[in-house]
C-alpha positions in Angstrom: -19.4 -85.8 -91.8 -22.1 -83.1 -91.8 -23.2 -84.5 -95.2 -23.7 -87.9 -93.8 -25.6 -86.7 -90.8 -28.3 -85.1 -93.3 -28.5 -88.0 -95.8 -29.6 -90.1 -93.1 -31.6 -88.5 -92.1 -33.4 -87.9 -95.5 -33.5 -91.6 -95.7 -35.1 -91.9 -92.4 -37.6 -89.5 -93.4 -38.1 -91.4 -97.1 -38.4 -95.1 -95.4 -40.9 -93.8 -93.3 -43.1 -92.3 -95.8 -42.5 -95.1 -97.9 -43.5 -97.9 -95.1 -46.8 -96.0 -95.0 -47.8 -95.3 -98.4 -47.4 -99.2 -99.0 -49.4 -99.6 -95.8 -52.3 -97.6 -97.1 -51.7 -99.4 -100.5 -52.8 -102.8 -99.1 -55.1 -101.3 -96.9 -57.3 -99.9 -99.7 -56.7 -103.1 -101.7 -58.5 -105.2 -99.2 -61.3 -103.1 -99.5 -61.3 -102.8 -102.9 -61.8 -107.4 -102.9 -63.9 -107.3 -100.5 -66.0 -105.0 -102.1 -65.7 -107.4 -105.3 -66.2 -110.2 -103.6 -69.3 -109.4 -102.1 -70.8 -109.0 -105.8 -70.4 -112.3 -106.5 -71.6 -113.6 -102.8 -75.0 -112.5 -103.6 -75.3 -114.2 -107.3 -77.9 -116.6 -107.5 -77.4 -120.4 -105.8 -74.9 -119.1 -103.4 -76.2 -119.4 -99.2 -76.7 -116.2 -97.4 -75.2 -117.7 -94.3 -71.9 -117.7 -96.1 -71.6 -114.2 -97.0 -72.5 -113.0 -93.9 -69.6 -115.4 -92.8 -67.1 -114.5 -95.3 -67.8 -110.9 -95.0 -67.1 -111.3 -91.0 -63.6 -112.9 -91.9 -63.1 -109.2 -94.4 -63.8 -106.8 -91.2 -61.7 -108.7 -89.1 -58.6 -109.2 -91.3 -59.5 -105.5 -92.3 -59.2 -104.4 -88.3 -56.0 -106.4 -87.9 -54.1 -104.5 -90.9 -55.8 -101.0 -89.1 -53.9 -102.2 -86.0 -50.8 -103.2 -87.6 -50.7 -100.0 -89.3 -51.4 -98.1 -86.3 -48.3 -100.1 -84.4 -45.8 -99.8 -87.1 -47.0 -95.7 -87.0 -46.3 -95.4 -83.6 -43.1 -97.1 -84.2 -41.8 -95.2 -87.2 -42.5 -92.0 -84.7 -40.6 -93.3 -81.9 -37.7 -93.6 -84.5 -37.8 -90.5 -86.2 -37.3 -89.3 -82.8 -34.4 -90.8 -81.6 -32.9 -89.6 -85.1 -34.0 -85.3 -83.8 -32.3 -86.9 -80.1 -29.1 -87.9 -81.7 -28.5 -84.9 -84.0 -28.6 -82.8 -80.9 -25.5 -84.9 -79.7 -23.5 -84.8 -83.0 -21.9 -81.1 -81.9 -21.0 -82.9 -78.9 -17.2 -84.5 -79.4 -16.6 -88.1 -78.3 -14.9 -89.7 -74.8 -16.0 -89.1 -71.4 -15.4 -85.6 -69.7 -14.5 -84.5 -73.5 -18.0 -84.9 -74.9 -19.0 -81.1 -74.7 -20.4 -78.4 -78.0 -17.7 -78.2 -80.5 -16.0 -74.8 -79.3 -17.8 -73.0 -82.6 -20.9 -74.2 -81.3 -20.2 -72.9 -78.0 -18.6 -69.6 -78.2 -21.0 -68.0 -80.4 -21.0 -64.1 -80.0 -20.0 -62.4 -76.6 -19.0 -66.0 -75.0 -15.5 -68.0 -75.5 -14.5 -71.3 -73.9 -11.6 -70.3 -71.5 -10.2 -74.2 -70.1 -8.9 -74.4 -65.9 -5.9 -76.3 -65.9 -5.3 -77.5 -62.8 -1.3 -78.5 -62.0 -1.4 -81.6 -59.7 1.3 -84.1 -58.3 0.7 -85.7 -55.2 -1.5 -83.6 -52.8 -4.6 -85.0 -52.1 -6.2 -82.0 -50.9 -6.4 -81.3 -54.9 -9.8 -81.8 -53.7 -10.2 -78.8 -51.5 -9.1 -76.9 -55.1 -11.1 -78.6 -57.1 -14.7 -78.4 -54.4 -14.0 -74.7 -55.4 -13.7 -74.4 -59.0 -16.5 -76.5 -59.2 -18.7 -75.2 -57.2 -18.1 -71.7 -58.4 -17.9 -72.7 -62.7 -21.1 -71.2 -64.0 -20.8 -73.5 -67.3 -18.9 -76.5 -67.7 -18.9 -75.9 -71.6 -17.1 -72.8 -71.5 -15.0 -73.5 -68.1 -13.8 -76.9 -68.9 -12.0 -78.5 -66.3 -8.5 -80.0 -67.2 -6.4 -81.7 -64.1 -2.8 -83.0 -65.4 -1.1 -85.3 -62.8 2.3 -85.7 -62.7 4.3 -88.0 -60.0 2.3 -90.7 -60.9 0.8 -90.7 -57.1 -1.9 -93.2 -56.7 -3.7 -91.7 -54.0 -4.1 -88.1 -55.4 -5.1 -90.0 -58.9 -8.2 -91.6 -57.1 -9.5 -88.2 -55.7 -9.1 -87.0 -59.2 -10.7 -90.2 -60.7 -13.7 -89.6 -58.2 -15.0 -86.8 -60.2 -15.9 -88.9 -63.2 -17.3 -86.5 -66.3 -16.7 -83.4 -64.1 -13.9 -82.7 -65.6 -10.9 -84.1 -67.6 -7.6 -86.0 -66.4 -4.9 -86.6 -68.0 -1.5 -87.8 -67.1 2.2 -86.7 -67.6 3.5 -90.2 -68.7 7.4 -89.1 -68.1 8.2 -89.9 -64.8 12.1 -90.1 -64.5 14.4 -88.2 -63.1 16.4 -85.7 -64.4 19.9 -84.9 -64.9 21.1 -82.0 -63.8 24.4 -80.0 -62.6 25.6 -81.9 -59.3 24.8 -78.2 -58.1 21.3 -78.5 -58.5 20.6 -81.8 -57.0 18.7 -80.4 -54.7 16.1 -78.9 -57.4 15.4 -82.0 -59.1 11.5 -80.8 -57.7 12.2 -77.3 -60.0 13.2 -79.3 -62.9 10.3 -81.7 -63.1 8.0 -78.6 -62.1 9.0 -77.1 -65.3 8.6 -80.3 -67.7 4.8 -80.6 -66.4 4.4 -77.0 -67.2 5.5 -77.7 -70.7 4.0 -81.2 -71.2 0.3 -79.5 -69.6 0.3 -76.6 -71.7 0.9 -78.0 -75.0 -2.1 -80.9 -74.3 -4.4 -77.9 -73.3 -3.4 -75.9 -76.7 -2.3 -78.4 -79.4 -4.1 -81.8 -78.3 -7.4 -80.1 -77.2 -7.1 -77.2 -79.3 -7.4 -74.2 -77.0 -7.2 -70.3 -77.3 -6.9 -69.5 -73.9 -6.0 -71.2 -70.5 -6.4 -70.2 -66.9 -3.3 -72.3 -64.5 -4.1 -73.3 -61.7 -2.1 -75.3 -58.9 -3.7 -78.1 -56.9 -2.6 -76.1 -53.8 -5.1 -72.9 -54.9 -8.5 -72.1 -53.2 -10.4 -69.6 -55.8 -12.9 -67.0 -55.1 -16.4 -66.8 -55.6 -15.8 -64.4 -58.5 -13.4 -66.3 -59.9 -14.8 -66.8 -63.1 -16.3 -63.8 -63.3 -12.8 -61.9 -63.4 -11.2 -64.0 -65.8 -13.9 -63.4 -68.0 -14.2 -60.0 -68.2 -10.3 -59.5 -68.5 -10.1 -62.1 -71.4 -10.8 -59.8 -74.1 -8.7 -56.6 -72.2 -6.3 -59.2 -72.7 -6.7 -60.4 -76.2 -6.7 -56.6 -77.3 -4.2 -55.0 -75.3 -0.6 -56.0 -76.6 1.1 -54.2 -73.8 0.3 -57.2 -71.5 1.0 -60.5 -71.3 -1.1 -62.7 -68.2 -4.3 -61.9 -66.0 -3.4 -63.1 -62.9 -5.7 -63.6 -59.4 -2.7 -62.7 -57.3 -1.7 -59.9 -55.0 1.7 -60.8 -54.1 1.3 -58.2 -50.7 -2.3 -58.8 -50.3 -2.6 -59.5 -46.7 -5.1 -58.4 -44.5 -4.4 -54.9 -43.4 -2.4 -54.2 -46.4 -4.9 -54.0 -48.9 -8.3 -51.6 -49.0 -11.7 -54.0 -48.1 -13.5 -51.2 -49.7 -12.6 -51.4 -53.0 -12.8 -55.2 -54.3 -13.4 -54.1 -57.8 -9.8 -52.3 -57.5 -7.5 -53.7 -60.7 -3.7 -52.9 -61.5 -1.2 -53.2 -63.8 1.9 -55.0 -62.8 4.9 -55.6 -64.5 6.2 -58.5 -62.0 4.9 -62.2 -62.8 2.7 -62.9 -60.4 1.1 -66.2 -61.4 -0.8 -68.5 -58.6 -4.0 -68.4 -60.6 -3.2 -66.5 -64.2 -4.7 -66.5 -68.2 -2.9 -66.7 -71.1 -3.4 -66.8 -74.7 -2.0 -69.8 -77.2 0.0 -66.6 -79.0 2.2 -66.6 -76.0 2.8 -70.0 -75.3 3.9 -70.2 -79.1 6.4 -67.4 -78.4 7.7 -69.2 -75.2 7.1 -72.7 -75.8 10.4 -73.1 -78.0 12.4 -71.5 -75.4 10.8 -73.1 -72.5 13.5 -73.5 -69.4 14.7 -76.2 -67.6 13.7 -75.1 -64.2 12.4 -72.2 -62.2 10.0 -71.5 -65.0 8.6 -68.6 -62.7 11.8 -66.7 -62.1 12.9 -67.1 -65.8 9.1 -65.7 -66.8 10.2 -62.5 -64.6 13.2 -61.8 -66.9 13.2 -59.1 -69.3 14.0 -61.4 -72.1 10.6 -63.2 -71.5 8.7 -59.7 -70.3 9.5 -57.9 -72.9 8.2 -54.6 -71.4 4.3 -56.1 -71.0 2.4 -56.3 -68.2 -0.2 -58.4 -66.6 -3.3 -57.6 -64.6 -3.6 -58.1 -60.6 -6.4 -57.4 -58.3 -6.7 -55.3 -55.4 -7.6 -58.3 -53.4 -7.0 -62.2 -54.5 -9.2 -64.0 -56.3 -7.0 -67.2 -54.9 -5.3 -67.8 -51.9 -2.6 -70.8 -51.3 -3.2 -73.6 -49.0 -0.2 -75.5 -49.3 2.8 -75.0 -47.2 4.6 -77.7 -48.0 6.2 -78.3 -51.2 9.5 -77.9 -53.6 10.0 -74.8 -51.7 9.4 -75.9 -48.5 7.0 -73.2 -47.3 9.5 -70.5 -48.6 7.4 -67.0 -47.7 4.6 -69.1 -46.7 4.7 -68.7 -42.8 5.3 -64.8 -43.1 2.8 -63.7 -45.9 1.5 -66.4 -48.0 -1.3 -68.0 -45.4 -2.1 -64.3 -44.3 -3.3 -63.7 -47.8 -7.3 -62.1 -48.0 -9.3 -64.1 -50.2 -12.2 -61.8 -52.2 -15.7 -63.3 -50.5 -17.7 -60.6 -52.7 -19.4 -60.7 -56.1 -17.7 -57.8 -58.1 -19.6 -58.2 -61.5 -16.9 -57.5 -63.5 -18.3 -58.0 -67.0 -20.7 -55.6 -66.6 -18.1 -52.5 -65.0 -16.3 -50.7 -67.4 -12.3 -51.6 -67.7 -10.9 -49.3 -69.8 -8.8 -47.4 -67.2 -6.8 -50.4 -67.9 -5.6 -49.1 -71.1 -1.7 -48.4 -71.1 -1.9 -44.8 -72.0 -5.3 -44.3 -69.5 -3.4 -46.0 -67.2 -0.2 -44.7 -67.2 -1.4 -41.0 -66.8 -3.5 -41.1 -64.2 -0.9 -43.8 -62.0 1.5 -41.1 -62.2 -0.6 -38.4 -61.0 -1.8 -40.2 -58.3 1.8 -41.1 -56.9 3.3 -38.1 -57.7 1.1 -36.4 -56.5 1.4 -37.9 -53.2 2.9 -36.0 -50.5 6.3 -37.8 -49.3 6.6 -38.8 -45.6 9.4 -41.2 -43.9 8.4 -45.0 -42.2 8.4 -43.1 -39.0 5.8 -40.8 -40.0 3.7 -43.7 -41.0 4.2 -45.5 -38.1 3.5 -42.9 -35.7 -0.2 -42.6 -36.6 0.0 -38.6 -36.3 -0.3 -38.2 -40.1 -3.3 -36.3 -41.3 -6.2 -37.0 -44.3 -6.8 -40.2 -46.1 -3.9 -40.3 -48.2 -2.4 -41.6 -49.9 1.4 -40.6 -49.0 4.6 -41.4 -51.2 8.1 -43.1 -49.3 11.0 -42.7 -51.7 13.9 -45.4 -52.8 16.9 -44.7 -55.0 18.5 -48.3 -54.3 17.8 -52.1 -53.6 18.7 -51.4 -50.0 16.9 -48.6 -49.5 13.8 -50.5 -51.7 14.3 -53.4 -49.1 14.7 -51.3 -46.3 11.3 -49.6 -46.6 9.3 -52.6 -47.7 10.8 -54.7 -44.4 10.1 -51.7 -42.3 6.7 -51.4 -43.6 5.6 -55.5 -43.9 5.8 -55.8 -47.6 7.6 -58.2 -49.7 10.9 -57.1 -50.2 12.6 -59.7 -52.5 13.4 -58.4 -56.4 13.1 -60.2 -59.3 15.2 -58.9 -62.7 15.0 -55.6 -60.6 11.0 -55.7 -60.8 9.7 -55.3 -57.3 6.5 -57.7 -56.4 3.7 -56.1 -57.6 5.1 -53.4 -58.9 4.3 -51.4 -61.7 6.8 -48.8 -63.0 8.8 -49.3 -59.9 6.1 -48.0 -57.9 4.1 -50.8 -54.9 0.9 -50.0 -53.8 -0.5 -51.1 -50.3 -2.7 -50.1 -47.6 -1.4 -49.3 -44.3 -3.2 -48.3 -41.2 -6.1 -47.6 -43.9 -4.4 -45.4 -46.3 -3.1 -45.9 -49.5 0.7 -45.9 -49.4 3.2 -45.5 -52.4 7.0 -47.0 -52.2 8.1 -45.0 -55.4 11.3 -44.0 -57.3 12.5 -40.6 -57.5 10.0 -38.7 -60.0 11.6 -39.7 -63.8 11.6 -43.2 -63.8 12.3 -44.7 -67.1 13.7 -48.5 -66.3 14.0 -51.7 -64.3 18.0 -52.1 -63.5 18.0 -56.2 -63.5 21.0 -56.0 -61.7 18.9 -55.1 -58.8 18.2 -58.6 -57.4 
């Protein structure tokens, strides 16, 4: 194709110097007769009054070719540059929103194309979600845009429509129902859930031939530094094959419970958070095959899936959930989920250094810090008579005492495959009463029991 592109333009370039060298042929050749003829004109017996006509007739048929050959100049220009206007558009690919640089083009050294795909169904206040990513998206070549409908909802598709080129929509054309156990009737929600997820992710990396996608649901406001975090942990990500996601999401990041200081603060987790989280096409190939049925999120959180990685979680969110009402039906949403701080501050994480993030970094200096930590009982930190800025330690040995504690102290208390939300190493991490408070296993921790749930 590149082949074709040049030739034609060599030929472009060999018709217009060709048009012109004939031009000036006839040009001089004109000359050249009337030079001749103007010999004979002033042989003996012929009238002066007829040369002077004849040679009158020359100049003018002389200035007509100039001004012919000045038009067809100007006009071989203006073609040669439309051709230079349209080879800056072959890199582009072809069809609407999809006409963007090829991603070789784009990505070039120190940038990569990292695609939004936004899960939608019927929620017209997609919009809301979509106001945010694009008004936030520093490039629309390397954030593309990618909303996949299901439900087939009209309403919802004309808010989509109504972006035009701004971004890309595409459709989930099954729309039946499911069958499944007489049990789960009630999930029928769960189980189409899961087949968009499946049907999204493989358009986003085998029809349009991605590396990388950020998920987002149509029911997710995103912070101003959205972009900026993803981008930075991308290659963290790529490098680091002790995790598996970037997410934006602090499952216990309400206000009050995390520190407004610090909203450059990064973790590792070993729960799934999700709402708002990267992956590479490496793991959807690992999971793809296996995909499940249903309750994609809870099967993610099982150690068959985990596999011992981790993913990376902010201090504060870099998205925060709008919609109460859905499959769910607002489960968590009323008690922590619409009390959730959304980042308003530019934390320029490419240029701050992330290597803390490293496992082994990590892991040494997480354990000193809670270790290290003095323990004290919920009544202690509830009393307010505690002295210095922390951070303090309260100790589980159980699910019930685990629950107990995080009830007692306002944080999410449900366990997933014996992973705690948020947790990392068994250990959650909150502010409370503006200190940094630990709910940690005894000191030896070595696994998750997934019979804790």
């Amino acid at each position: 194709m590149l082949c074709r592109k040049r030739s034609l333009i060599v030929c472009a370039a060999f018709l217009f110097v060709a048009w012109n060298a004939v031009l000036i042929f006839v040009l001089l050749g004109r000359s050249t007769i009337g030079q001749v003829g103007n010999g004979g004109l002033d042989e003996p017996g012929y009238k002066k009054e007829q040369g002077g006509k004849e040679s009158g007739n020359i100049i003018k048929d002389l200035m007509g070719v100039i001004n012919a050959f000045e038009a067809e100049l100007e006009s071989q220009n203006k073609i040669l540059l439309q051709i230079q206007q349209h080879k800056s558009l072959w890199g582009k690919r072809k069809g609407g929103d999809t006409a963007v640089k090829s991603k070789t083009d784009v990505e070039g050294p120190g940038h990569v194309v990292i695609p939004i795909l936004v899960i939608a169904c019927n929620r017209v206040t997609v919009k809301r979600c979509l106001d945010k990513l694009l008004e936030y998206r520093p490039s629309a070549e390397l954030y593309p845009i990618i909303v996949s409908q299901d439900c087939g909802h009209a309403e919802t598709a004309n808010v989509i429509a109504s972006y035009g080129s701004q971004l890309t929509h595409i459709k989930q054309p099954d729309l039946s129902d499911i069958a499944v156990p007489v049990a789960h009737k009630k999930f029928q929600g769960y189980y189409k859930i899961s087949r968009h997820y499946r049907w999204a992710l493989n358009q986003v990396f085998n029809s349009f031939s991605h590396s990388s996608v950020v998920v987002v649901e149509d029911d997710l406001e995103v912070a101003p530094d959205f972009f900026e975090y993803f981008t930075a942990l991308y290659p963290i990500l790529k490098s680091d094959p002790s995790l598996w996601c970037v997410s934006a999401w602090n499952d216990n990041g309400r206000e009050g419970y995390v520190d407004p200081g610090k909203p450059g603060l990064l973790y590792r987790t070993d729960f799934f958070p999700g709402l708002g989280w990267m992956l590479l096409k490496e793991l959807w190939l690992e999971l793809e095959p296996k995909w499940p049925a249903s309750f994609w999120d809870d099967w993610m959180r099982h150690p068959d899936q985990r596999r011992d990685r981790s993913c990376v979680r902010p201090e504060i969110s870099r998205t925060l959930t709008f919609g109460r009402k859905g499959v769910s039906l607002g489960q968590f949403y009323d008690k922590y989920l619409r009390f959730i701080k959304l980042n308003t501050e530019l934390v320029p994480f490419t240029k701050t250094d992330l290597s803390y993030l490293e496992k082994n970094k990590y892991d040494e200096a997480f354990e000193k810090e809670v270790y290290r930590a003095p323990i004290v009982t919920v009544e202690d930190l509830q009393s307010g008579k505690l002295s210095g800025p922390g951070p303090f330690r309260v100790q589980y040995s159980s699910p019930e005492s685990f629950k107990t504690l995080a009830r007692n102290l306002g944080v999410m208390d449900d366990l997933k495959s014996g992973v705690p939300r948020a947790g990392y190493r068994g250990v959650v991490s909150f502010f409370s009463r503006g200190r940094r408070v630990y709910i940690a296993p005894p000191v030896g921790w070595e696994k998750y029991n997934p019979s804790w749930s």
